[in-house]
DORO-871012 format. One record per residue (C-alpha): x, y, z; residue number from 1; residue in three letters. Coordinates in nm, 3 decimals, always signed. Layout:
<rs>
(r (X Y Z) NUM "ALA") ...
</rs>
This chain:
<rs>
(r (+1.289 -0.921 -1.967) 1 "UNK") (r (+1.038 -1.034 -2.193) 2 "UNK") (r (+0.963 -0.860 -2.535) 3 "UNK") (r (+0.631 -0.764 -2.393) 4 "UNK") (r (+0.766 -0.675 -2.079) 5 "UNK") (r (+0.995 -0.456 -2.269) 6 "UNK") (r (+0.701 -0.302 -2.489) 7 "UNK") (r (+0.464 -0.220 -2.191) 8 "UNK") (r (+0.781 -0.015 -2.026) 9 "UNK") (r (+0.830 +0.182 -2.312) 10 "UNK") (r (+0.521 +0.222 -2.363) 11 "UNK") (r (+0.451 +0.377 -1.973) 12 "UNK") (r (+0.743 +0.612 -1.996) 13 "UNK") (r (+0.621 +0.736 -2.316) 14 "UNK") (r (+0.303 +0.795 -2.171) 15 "UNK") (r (+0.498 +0.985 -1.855) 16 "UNK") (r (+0.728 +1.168 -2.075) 17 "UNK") (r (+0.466 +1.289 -2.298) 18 "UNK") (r (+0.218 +1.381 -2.032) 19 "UNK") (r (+0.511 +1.612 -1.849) 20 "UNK") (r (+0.641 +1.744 -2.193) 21 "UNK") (r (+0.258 +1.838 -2.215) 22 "UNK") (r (+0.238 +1.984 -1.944) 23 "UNK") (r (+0.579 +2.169 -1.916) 24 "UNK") (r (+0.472 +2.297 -2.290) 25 "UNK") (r (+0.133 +2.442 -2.089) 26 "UNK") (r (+0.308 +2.599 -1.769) 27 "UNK") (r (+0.546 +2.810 -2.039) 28 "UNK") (r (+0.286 +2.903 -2.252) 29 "UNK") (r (+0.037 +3.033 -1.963) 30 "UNK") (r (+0.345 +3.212 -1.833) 31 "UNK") (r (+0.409 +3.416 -2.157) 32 "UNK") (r (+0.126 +3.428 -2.338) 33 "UNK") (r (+0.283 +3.693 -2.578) 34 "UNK") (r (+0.653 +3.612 -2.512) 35 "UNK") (r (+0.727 +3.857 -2.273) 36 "UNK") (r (+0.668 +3.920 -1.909) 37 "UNK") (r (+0.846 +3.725 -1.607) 38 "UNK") (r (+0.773 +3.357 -1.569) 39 "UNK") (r (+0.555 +3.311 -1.246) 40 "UNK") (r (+0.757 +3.134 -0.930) 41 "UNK") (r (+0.694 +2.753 -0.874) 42 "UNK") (r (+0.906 +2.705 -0.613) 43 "UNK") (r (+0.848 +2.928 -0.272) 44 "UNK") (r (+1.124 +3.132 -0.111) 45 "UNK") (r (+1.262 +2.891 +0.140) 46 "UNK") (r (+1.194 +2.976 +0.521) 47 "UNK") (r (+1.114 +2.867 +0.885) 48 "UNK") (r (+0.725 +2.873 +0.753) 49 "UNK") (r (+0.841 +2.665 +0.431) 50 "UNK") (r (+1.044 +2.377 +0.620) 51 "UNK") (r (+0.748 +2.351 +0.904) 52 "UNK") (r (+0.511 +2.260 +0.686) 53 "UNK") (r (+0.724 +2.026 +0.492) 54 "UNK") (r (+0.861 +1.836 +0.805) 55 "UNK") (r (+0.453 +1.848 +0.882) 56 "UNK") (r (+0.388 +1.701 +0.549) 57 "UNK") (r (+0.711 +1.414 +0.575) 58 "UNK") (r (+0.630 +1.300 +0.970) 59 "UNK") (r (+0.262 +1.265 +0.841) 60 "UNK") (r (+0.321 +1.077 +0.546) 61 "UNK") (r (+0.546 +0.803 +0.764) 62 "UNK") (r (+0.278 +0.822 +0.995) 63 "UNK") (r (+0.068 +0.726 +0.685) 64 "UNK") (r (+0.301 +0.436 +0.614) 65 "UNK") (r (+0.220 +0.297 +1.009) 66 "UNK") (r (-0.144 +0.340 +0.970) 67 "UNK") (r (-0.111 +0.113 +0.670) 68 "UNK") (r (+0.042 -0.159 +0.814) 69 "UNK") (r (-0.244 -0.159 +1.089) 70 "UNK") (r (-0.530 -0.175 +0.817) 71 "UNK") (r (-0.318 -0.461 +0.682) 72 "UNK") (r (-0.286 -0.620 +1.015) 73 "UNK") (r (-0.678 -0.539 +1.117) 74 "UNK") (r (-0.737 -0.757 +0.779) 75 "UNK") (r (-0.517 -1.037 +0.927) 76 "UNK") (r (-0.706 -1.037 +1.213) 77 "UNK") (r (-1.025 -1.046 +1.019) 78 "UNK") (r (-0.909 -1.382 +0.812) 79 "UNK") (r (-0.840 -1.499 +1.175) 80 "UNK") (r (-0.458 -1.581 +1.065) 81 "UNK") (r (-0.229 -1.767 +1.307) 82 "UNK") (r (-0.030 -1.725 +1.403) 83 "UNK") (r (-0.054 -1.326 +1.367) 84 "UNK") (r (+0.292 -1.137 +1.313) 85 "UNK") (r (+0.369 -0.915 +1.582) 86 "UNK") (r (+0.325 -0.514 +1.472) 87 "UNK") (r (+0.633 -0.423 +1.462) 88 "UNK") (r (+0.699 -0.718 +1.232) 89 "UNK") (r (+0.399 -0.583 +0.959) 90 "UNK") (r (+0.552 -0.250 +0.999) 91 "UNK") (r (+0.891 -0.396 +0.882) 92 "UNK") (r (+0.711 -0.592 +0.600) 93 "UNK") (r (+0.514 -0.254 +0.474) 94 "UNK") (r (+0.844 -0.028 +0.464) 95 "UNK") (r (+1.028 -0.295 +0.285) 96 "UNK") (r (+0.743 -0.369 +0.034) 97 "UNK") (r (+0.709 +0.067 -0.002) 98 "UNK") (r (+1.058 +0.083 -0.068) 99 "UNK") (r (+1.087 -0.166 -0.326) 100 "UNK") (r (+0.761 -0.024 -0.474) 101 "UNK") (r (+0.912 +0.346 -0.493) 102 "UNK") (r (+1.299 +0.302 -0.548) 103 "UNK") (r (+1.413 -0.028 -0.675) 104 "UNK") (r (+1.340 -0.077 -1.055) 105 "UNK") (r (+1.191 -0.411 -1.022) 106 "UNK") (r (+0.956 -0.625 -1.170) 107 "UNK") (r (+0.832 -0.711 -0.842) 108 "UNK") (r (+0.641 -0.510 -0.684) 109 "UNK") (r (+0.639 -0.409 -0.325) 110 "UNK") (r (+0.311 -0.614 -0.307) 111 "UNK") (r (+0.459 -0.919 -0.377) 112 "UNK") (r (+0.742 -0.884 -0.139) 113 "UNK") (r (+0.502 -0.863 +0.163) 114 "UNK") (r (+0.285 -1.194 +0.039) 115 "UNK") (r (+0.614 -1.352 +0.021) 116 "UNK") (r (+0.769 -1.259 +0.381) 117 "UNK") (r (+0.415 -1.272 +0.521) 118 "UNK") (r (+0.400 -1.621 +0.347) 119 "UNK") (r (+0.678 -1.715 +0.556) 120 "UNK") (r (+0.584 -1.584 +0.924) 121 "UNK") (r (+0.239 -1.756 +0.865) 122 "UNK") (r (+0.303 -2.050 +0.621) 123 "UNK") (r (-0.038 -1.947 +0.474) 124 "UNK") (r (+0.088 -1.831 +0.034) 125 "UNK") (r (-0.292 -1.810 -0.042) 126 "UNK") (r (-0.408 -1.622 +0.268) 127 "UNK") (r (-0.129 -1.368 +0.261) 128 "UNK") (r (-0.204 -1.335 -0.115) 129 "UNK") (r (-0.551 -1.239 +0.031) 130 "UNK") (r (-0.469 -1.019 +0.277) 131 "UNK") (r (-0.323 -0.779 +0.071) 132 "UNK") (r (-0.540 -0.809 -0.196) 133 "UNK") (r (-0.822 -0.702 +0.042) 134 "UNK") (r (-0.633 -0.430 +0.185) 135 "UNK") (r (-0.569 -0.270 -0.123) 136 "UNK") (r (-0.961 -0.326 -0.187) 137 "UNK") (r (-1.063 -0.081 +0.091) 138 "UNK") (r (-0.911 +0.160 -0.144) 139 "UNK") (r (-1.190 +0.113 -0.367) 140 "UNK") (r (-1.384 +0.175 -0.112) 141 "UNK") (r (-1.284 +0.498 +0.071) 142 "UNK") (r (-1.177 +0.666 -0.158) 143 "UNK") (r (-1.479 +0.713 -0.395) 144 "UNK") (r (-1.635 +0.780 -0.080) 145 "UNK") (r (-1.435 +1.047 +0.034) 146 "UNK") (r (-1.522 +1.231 -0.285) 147 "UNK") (r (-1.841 +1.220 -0.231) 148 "UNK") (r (-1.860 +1.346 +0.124) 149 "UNK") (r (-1.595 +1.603 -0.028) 150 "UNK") (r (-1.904 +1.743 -0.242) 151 "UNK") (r (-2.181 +1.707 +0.011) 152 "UNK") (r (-1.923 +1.884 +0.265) 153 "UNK") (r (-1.864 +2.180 +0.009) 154 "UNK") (r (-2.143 +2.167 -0.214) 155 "UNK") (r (-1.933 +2.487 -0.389) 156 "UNK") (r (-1.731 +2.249 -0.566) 157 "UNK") (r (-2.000 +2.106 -0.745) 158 "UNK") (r (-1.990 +2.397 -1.006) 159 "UNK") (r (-1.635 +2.356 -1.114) 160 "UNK") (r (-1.723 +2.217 -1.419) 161 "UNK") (r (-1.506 +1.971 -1.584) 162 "UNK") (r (-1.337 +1.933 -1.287) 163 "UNK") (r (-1.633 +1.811 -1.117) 164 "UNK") (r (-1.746 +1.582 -1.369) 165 "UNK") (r (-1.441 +1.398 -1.426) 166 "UNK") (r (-1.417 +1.331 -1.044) 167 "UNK") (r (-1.784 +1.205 -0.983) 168 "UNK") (r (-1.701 +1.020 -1.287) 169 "UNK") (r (-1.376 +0.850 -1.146) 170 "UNK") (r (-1.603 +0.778 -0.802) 171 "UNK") (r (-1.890 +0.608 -0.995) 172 "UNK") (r (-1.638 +0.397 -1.214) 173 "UNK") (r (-1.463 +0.295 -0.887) 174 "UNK") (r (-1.762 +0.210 -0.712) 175 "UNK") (r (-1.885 +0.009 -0.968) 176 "UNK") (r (-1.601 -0.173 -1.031) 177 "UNK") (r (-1.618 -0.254 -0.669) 178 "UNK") (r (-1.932 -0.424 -0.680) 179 "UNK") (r (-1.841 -0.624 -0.972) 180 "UNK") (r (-1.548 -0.736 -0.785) 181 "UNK") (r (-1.682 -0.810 -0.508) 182 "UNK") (r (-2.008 -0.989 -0.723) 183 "UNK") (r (-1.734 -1.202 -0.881) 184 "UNK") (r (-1.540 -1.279 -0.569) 185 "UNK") (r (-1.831 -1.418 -0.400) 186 "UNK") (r (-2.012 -1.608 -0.647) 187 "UNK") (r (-2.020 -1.970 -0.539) 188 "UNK") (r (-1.980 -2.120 -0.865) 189 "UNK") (r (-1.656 -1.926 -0.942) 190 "UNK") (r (-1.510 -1.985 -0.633) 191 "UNK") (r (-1.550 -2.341 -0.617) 192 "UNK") (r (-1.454 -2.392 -1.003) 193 "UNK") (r (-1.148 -2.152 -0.855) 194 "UNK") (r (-1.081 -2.403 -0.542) 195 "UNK") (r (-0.978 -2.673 -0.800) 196 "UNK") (r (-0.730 -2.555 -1.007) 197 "UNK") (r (-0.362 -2.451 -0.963) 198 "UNK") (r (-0.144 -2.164 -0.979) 199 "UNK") (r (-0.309 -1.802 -0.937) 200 "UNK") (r (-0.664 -1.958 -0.956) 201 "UNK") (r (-0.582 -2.104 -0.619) 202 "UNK") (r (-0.486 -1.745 -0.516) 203 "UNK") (r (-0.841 -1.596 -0.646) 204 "UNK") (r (-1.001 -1.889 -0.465) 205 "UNK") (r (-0.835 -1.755 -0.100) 206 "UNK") (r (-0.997 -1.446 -0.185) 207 "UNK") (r (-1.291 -1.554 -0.270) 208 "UNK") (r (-1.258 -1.748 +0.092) 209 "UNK") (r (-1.153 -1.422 +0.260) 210 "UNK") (r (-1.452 -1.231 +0.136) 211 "UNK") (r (-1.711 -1.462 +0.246) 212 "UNK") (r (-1.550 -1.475 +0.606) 213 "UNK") (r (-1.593 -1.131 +0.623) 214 "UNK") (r (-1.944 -1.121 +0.537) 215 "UNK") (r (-2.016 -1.358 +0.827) 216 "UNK") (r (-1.814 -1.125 +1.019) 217 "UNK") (r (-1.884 -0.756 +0.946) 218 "UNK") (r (-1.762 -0.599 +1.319) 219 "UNK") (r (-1.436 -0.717 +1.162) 220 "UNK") (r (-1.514 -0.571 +0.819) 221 "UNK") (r (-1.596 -0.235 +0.978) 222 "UNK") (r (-1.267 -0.263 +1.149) 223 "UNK") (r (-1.080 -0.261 +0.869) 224 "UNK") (r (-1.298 -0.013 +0.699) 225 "UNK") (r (-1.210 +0.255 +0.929) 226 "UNK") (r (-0.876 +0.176 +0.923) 227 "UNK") (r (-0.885 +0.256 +0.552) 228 "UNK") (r (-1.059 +0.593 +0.653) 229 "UNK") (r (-0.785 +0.649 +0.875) 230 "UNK") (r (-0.498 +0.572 +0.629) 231 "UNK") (r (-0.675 +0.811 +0.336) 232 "UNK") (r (-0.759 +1.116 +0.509) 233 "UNK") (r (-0.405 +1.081 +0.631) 234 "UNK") (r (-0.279 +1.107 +0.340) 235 "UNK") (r (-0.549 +1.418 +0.242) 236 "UNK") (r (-0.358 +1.550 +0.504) 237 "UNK") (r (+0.007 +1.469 +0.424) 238 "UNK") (r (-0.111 +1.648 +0.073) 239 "UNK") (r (-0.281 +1.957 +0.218) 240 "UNK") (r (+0.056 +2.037 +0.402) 241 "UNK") (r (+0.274 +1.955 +0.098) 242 "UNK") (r (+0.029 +2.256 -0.076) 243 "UNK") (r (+0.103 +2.481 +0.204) 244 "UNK") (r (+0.489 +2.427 +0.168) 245 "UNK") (r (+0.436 +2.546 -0.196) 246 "UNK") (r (+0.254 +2.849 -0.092) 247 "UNK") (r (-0.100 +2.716 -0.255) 248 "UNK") (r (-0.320 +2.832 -0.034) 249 "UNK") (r (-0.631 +2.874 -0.243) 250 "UNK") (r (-0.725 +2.479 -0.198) 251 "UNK") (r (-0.878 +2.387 +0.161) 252 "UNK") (r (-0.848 +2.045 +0.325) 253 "UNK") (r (-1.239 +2.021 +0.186) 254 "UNK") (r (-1.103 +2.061 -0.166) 255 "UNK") (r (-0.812 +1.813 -0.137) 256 "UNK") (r (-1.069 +1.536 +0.030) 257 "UNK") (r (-1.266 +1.584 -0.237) 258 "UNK") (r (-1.020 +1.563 -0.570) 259 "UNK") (r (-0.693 +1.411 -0.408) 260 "UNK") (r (-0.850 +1.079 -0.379) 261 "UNK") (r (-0.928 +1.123 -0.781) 262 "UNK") (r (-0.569 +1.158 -0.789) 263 "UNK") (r (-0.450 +0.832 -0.586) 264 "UNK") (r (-0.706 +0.641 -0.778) 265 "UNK") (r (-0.617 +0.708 -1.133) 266 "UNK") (r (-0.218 +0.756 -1.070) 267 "UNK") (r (-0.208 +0.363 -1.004) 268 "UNK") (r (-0.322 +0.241 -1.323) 269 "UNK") (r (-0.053 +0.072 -1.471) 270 "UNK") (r (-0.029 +0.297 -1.777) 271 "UNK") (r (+0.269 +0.516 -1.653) 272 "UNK") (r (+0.597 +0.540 -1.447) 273 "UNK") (r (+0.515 +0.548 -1.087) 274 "UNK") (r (+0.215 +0.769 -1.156) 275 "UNK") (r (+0.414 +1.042 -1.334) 276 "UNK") (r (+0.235 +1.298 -1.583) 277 "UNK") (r (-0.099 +1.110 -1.479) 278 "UNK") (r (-0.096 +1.262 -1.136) 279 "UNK") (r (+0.044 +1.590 -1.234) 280 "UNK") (r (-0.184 +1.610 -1.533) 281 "UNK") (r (-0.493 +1.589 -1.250) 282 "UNK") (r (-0.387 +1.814 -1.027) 283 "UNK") (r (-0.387 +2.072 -1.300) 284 "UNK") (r (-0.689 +1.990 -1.423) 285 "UNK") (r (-0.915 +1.970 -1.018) 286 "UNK") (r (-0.675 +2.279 -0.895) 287 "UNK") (r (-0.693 +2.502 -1.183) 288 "UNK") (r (-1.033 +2.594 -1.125) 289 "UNK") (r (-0.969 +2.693 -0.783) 290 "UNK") (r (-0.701 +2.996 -0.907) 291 "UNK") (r (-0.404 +2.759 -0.865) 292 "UNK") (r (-0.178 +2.786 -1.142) 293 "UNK") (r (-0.062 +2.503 -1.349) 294 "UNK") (r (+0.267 +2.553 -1.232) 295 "UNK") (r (+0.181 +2.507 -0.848) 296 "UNK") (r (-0.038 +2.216 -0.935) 297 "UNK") (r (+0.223 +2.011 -1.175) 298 "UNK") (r (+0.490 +2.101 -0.803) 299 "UNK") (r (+0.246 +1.944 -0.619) 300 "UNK") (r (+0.200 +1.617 -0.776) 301 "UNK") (r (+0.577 +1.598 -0.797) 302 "UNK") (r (+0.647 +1.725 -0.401) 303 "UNK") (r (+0.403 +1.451 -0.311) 304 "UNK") (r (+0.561 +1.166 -0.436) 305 "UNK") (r (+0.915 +1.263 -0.344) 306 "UNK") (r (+0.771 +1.243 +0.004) 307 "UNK") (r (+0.652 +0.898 -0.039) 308 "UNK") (r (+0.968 +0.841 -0.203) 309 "UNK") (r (+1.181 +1.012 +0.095) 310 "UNK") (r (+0.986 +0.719 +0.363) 311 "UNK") (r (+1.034 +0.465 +0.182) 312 "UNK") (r (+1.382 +0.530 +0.210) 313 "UNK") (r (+1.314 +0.371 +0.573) 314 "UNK") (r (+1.234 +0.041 +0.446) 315 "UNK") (r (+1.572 -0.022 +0.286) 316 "UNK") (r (+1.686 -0.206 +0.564) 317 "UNK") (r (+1.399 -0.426 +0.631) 318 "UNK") (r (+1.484 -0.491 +0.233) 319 "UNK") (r (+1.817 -0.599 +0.279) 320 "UNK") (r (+1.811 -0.775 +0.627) 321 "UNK") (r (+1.456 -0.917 +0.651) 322 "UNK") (r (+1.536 -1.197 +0.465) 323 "UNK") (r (+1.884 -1.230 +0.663) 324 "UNK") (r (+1.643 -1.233 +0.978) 325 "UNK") (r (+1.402 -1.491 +0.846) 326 "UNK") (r (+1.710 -1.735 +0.736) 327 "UNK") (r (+1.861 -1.664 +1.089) 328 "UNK") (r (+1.499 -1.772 +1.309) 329 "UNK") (r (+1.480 -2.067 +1.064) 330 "UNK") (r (+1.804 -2.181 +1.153) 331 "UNK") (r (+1.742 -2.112 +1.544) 332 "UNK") (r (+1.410 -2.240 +1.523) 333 "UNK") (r (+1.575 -2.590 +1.295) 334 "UNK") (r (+1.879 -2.640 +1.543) 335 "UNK") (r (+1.603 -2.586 +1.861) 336 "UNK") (r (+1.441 -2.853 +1.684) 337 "UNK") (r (+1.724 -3.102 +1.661) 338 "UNK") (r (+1.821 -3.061 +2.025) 339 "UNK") (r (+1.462 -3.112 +2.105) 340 "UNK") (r (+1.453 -3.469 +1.876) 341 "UNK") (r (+1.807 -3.566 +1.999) 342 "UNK") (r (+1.721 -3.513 +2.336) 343 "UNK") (r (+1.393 -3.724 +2.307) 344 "UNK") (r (+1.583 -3.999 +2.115) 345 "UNK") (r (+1.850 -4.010 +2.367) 346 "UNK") (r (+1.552 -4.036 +2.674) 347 "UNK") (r (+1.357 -4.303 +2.496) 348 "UNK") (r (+1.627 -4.648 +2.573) 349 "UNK") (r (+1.482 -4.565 +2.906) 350 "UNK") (r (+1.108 -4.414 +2.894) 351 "UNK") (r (+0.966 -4.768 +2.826) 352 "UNK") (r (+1.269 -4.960 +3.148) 353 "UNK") (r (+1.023 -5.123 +3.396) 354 "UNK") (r (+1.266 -4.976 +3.665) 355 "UNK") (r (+1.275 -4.645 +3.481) 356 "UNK") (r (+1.668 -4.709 +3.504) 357 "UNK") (r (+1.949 -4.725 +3.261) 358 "UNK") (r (+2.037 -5.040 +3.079) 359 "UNK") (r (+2.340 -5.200 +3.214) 360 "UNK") (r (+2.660 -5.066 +3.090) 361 "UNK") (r (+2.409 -4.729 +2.964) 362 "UNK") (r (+2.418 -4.406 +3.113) 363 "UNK") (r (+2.167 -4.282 +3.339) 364 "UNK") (r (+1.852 -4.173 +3.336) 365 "UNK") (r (+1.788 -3.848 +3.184) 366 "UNK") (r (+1.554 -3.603 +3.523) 367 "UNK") (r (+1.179 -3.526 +3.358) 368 "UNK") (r (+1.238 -3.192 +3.368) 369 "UNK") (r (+1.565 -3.266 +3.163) 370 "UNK") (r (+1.386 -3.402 +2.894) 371 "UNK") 
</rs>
């Protein structure tokens, strides 16, 4: 690891550690404001009720996971990639790339591990690059979206004060850098200055590619659109049972469509450790407001993303054998091959005989359907 490599790392757990110590500091202080009185429970009393809604909130985070891999495959369909993977096959590829993404502490992201296996079902580096560049994009998308229709759906959330700033705030910097994007991505000049260069420039350049197909095709963009819809109010979903298994029921699903999606987009910014403190830090800060305490909200954050971390558990072993599976079809596919060439070699002493016969002292010919 490189000594900036190493910086940045500290750095992000620093970050984490100092945004939980923060907010640890907070939770005790609220508790006993004079140093007395019992500490308020975080954790509910565990029950039928309790383990309902958290198999609720696990089955529909998975179910998340397969909704993913469908926006990613809609967006395959929309580059018009050949040949396309089967579904199961993108399901195996999204696990695999959400497990290494959640558990393993790699440099490589789970991102990169799908361009690469994609790369070699489709023998297309630049358009899987694309693919799930663009898939992530819808993010940027939906989700400032979904805050808005949050507000317009309960207008009452529009007088939370700081709360309510900082999320129309996080929408209109999202949007915006959206356009940009997108402005940047399509520009003619940079994309063919982009086509003729190497290394990740190439990469920007099937993007820029990708986007203007889609433009020229926007059934297909829709498509992929609502599949990123589908996949985010999912996971406003997978969130509003998680609050239910923690006893918080002061926020509605209207109140988690509107700030969750605050949440998912800030929590990715590379500045800490999977999200941690960040995340936790907003749901104190959009829940508070609503009468949930600061201990509830910090449980939350934390409940959520050991359920993403509990299904990724399911791509371990499309980790560890995909690339076992892809070495094994190459080597059925390259000894298929050789029969074919051997078989064609051994036909042609006799394709081009005028009496279609074998030469004398030569074995016979080979049937047509033989061949």
């Amino acid at each position: 690891m490189t000594a900036r490599k190493t910086l940045t790392l500290v750095a992000r757990i620093t970050v984490s550690a100092a945004m939980l110590g923060y907010l640890a500091y907070k939770i005790n202080s609220t508790s006993h404001p004079h140093g007395g009185g019992s500490q308020q429970p975080i954790l509910p009393t565990w029950s039928a009720h309790t383990a309902s809604w958290l198999a609720l909130a696990l089955a529909i985070t998975f179910f998340g996971t397969i909704v993913c891999s469908f926006r990613w495959r809609a967006v395959l369909q929309g580059l018009e990639v050949t040949p396309l993977p089967p579904s199961k096959r993108l399901v195996e590829h999204y696990l695999a790339g959400h497990f290494v993404g959640n558990v393993l502490p790699s440099t490589v992201g789970g991102d990169v591990l799908r361009v690469s296996r994609l790369s070699k079902d489709t023998n297309e580096g630049p358009i899987s690059f694309a693919s799930v560049v663009l898939e992530r994009l819808t993010g940027w998308l939906v989700l400032p979206v979904l805050i808005l229709v949050g507000f317009a759906i309960n207008r009452g959330l529009l007088k939370l004060g700081r709360a309510t700033h900082v999320a129309l705030v996080i929408a209109a910097i999202t949007l915006v850098m959206l356009v940009l994007v997108l402005l940047a991505l399509s520009s003619r000049h940079l994309g063919g200055r982009l086509g003729h260069t190497q290394g990740w420039r190439r990469f920007a350049a099937a993007v820029h590619l990708a986007t203007a197909h889609l433009r020229h095709h926007p059934v297909r963009a829709l498509t992929i659109i609502g599949w990123g819809f589908a996949y985010q109010v999912t996971m406003v979903l997978a969130a509003y049972c998680a609050a239910r298994t923690l006893g918080v029921s002061a926020v509605g699903p209207t109140a988690l469509l509107t700030f969750y999606p605050a949440v998912l987009i800030v929590q990715v910014l590379p500045i800490s450790i999977a999200g941690f403190g960040i995340r936790e830090g907003l749901f104190v800060l959009f829940l508070h407001p609503l009468g949930v305490p600061d201990g509830k909200a910090v449980a939350l954050g934390i409940l959520i993303y050991l359920l993403a971390l509990v299904v990724s558990l399911f791509g371990a072993p499309a980790f560890a054998f995909g690339n076992r599976r892809d070495a094994d079809a190459a080597r059925a596919a390259g000894t298929e091959a050789g029969a074919e060439q051997h078989a064609d070699a051994e036909a042609e002493p006799f394709a081009d005989h005028p009496t279609g016969a074998a030469p004398r002292g030569g074995r016979g010919a080979r049937p047509a359907a033989a061949r």
